[in-house]
C-alpha positions in Angstrom: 17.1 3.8 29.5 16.3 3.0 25.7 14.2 5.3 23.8 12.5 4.3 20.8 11.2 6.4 18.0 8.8 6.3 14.9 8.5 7.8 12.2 5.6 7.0 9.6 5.2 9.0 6.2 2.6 8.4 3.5 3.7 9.4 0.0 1.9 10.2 -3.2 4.6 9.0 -5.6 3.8 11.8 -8.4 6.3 10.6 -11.4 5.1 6.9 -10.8 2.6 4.9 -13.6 3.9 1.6 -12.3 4.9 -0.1 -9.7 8.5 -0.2 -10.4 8.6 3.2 -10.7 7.4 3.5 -7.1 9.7 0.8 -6.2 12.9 2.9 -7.7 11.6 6.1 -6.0 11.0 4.3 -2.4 14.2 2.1 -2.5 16.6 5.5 -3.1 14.7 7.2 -0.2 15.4 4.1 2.2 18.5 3.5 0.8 19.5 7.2 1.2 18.0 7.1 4.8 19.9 4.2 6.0 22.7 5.5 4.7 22.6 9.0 6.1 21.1 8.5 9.2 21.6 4.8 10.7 18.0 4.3 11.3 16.1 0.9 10.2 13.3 1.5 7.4 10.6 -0.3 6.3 8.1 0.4 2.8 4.5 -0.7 4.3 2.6 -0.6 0.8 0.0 -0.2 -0.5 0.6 -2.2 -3.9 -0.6 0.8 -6.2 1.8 3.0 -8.1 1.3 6.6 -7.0 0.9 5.4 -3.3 3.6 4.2 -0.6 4.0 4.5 3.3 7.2 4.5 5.1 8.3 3.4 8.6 11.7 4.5 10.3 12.7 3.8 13.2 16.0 3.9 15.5 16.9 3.7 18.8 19.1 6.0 21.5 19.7 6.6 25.2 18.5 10.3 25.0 15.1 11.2 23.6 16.3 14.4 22.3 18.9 12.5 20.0 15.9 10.2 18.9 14.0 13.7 18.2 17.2 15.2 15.7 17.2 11.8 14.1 13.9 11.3 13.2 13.6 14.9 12.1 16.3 15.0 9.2 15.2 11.8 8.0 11.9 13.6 7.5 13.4 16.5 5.9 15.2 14.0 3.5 11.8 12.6 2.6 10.4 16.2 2.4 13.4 16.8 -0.1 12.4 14.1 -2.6 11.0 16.1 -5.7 9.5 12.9 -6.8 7.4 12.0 -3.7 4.9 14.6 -1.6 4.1 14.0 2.1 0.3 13.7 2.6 0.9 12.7 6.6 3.6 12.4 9.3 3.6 11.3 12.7 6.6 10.5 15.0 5.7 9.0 17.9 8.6 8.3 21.0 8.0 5.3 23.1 
């Protein structure tokens, strides 16, 4: 059996006055998360500079795998000095 997991962050982008600065923060985080952990990412917006939220999402036969996953890709996030999580959720399906 398949399990599926999400993970959605909302950043406040704090060195960002436009939005290609946001845009070059974000795309190193997905890039870095794609990278590192094999997972499929998504930047959901907003359009404003100091704001973004992220989806990531991957896939696994054992939920606990899905769990470690999902975990150090938040950590990674967490780790950005240019970005602070305001909410997280991961939710298993």
């Amino acid at each position: 059996m398949a399990v599926v997991g999400l993970l959605t962050v909302d950043l406040f982008v704090s060195d960002a006055v436009t939005l290609k600065d946001r845009r070059r923060v974000v795309k190193s985080l997905l890039d870095r998360l794609v990278n590192r952990y094999n997972v499929a990412v998504a930047d959901l917006g907003p359009d404003t500079p100091t704001r973004a939220s992220l989806a990531v999402t991957t896939v696994a036969n054992e939920e606990a795998h899905v769990h470690r996953i999902l975990n150090g890709a938040l950590r990674l996030i967490e780790s950005e000095p240019r970005a602070v999580c305001e909410h997280t959720e991961i939710t298993i399906l």
